[in-house]
NULOLUM-696106 format. One record per residue (C-alpha): residue number from 1; x, y, z; chain; residue in three letters. Coordinates in nm, 2 decimals. Layout:
<rs>
NUM, X, Y, Z, A, ala
...
</rs>
This chain:
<rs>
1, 0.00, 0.00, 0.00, A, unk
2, 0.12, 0.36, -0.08, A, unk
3, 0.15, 0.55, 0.22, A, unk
4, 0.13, 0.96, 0.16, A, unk
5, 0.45, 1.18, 0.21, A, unk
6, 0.33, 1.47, 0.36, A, unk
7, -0.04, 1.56, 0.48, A, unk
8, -0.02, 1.85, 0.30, A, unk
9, -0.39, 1.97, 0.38, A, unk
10, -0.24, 1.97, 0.73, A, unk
11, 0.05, 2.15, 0.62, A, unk
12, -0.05, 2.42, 0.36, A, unk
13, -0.41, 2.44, 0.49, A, unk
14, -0.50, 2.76, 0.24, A, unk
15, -0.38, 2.52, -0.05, A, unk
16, -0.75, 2.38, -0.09, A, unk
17, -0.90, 2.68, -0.05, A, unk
18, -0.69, 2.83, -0.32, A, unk
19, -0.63, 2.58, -0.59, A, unk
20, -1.04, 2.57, -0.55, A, unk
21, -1.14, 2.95, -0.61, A, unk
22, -0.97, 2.81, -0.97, A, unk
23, -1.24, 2.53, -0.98, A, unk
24, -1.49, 2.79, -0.87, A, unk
25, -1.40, 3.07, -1.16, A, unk
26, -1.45, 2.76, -1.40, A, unk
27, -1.78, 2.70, -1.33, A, unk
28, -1.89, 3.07, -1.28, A, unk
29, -1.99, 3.06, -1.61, A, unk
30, -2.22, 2.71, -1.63, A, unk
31, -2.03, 2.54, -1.77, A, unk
32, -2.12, 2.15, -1.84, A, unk
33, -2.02, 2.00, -1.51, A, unk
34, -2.01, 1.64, -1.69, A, unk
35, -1.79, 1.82, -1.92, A, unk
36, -1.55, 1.95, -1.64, A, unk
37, -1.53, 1.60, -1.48, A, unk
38, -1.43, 1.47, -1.83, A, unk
39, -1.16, 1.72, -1.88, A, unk
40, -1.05, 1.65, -1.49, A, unk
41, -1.02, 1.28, -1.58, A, unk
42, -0.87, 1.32, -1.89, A, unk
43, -0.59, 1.54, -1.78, A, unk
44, -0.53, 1.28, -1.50, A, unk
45, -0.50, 1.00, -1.70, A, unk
46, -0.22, 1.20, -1.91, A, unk
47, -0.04, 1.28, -1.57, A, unk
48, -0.09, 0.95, -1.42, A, unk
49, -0.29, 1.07, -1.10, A, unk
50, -0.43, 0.81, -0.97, A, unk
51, -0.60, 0.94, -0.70, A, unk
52, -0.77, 1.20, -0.95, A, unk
53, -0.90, 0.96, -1.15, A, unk
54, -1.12, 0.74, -0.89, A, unk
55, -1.23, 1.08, -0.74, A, unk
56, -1.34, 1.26, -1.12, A, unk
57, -1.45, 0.88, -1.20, A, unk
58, -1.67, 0.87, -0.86, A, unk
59, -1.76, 1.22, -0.94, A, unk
60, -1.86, 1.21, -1.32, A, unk
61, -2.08, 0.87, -1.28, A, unk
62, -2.30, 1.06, -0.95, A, unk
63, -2.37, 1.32, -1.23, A, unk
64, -2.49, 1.08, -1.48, A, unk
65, -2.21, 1.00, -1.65, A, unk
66, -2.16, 0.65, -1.82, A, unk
67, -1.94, 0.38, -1.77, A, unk
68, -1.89, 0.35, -2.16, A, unk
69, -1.79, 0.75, -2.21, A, unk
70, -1.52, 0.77, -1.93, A, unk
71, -1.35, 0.40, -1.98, A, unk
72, -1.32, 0.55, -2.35, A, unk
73, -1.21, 0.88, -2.26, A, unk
74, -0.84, 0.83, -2.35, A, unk
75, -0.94, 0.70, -2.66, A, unk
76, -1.14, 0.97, -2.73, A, unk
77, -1.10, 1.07, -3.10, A, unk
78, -1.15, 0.67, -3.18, A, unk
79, -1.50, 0.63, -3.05, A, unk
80, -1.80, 0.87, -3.15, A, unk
81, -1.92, 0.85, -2.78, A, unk
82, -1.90, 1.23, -2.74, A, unk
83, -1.98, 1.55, -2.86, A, unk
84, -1.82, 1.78, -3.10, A, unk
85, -1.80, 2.05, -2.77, A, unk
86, -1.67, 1.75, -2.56, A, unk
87, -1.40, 1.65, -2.84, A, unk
88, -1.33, 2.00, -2.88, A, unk
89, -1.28, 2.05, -2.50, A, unk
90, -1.04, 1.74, -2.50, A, unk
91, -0.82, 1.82, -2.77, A, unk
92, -0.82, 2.19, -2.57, A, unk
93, -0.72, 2.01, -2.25, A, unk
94, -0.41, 1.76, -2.42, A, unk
95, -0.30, 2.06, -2.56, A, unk
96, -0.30, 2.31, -2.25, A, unk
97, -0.20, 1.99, -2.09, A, unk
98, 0.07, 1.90, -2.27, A, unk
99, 0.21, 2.23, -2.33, A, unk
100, 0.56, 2.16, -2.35, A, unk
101, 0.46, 1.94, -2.67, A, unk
102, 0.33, 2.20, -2.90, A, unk
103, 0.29, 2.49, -2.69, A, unk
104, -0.13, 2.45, -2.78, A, unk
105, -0.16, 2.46, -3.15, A, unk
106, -0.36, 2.68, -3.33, A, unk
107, -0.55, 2.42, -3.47, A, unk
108, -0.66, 2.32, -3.17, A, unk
109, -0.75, 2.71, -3.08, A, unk
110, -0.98, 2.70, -3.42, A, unk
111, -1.15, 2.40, -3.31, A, unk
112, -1.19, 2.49, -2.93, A, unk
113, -1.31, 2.85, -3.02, A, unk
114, -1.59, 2.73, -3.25, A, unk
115, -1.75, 2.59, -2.97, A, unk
116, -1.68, 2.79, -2.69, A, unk
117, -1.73, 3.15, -2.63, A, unk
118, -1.42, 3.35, -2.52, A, unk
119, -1.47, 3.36, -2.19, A, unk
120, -1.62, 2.97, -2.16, A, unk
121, -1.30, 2.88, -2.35, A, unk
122, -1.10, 3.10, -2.07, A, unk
123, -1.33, 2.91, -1.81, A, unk
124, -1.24, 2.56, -1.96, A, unk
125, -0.86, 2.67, -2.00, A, unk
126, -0.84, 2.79, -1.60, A, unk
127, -1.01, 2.45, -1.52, A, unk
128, -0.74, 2.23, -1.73, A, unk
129, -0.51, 2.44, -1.50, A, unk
130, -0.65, 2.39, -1.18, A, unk
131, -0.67, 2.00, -1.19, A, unk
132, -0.32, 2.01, -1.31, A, unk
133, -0.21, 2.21, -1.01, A, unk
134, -0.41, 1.92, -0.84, A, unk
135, -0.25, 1.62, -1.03, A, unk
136, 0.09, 1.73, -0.97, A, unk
137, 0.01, 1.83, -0.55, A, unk
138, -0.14, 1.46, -0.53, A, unk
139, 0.15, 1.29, -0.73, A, unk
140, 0.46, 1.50, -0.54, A, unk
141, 0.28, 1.43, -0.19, A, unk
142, 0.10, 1.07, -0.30, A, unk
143, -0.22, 1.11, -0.22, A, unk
144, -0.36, 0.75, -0.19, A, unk
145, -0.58, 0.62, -0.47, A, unk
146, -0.90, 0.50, -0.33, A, unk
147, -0.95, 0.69, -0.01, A, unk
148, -1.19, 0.93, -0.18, A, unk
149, -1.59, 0.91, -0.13, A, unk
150, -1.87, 1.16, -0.27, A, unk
151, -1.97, 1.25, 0.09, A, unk
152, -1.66, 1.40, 0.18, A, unk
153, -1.51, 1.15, 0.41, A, unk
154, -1.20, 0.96, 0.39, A, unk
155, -1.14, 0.61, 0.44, A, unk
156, -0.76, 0.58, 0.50, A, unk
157, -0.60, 0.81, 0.76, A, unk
158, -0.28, 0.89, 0.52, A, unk
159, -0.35, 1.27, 0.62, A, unk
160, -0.37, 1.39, 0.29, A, unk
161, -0.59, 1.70, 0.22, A, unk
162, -0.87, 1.58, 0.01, A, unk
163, -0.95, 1.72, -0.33, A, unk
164, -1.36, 1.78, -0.32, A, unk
165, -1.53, 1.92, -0.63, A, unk
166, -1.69, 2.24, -0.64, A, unk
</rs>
């Protein structure tokens, strides 16, 4: 079993707070939270967070999402499961994601800004931020994979803050 590094909601207790007024300006603007969760998952999987991705998992299915749409969600572009604003907002968040690949195409731009209004794309964008900021807090401090539930408790005692949605 992983054991955490440092319980770094113990430690940095404003982190939380402030890596989720990021979440919060995201979805000032409405948008999709199944899409958000997508994104969150998506840019986990890239980053290998394993923690994220049973929490966005646990999160997107108590919204409705399927089981089909996020076990495809890496594969994406190879499936017609989703939307041409959901494979817009994926190709948005690889891009932002993987910035040090391409520094985000404007290809991508073209395709993201036909189907989001500035400011949503500027909503989406601060969102792929925020669960990065996330991924990379949970992977330097190991947040434990599984210790997540919807209600806000934690099963383990690794004394690691835990990342609750918005």
């Amino acid at each position: 079993m992983m054991n955490a590094r440092i319980a770094y909601g113990q430690v940095a207790a404003d982190l939380r707070p402030m890596l989720t007024s990021l979440e919060n300006y995201a979805l000032r603007g409405g948008l999709e939270r199944t899409l958000l969760e997508l994104i969150k998952l998506r840019t986990s999987l890239i980053n290998g967070c394993a923690y994220c991705v049973d929490m966005h998992t646990k999160i997107a299915r108590s919204l409705g999402e399927t089981e089909q749409r996020l076990y495809a969600v890496s594969l994406w572009r190879e499936t017609s499961f989703y939307s041409e604003r959901e494979r817009a907002a994926l190709a948005w968040t690889e891009a932002v994601t993987l910035v040090n690949v391409d520094q985000v195409p404007d290809d991508v731009y073209q395709v993201a800004r036909a189907q989001f209004a500035e400011e949503e794309l500027v909503e989406l964008t601060v969102a792929i931020v925020a669960i990065n900021a996330w991924n990379r807090v949970a992977l330097a401090f190991r947040a434990v994979p599984g210790t997540f539930e919807l209600n806000g408790s934690r099963r383990a005692t690794d004394g690691s803050a835990i990342h609750r949605p918005t």
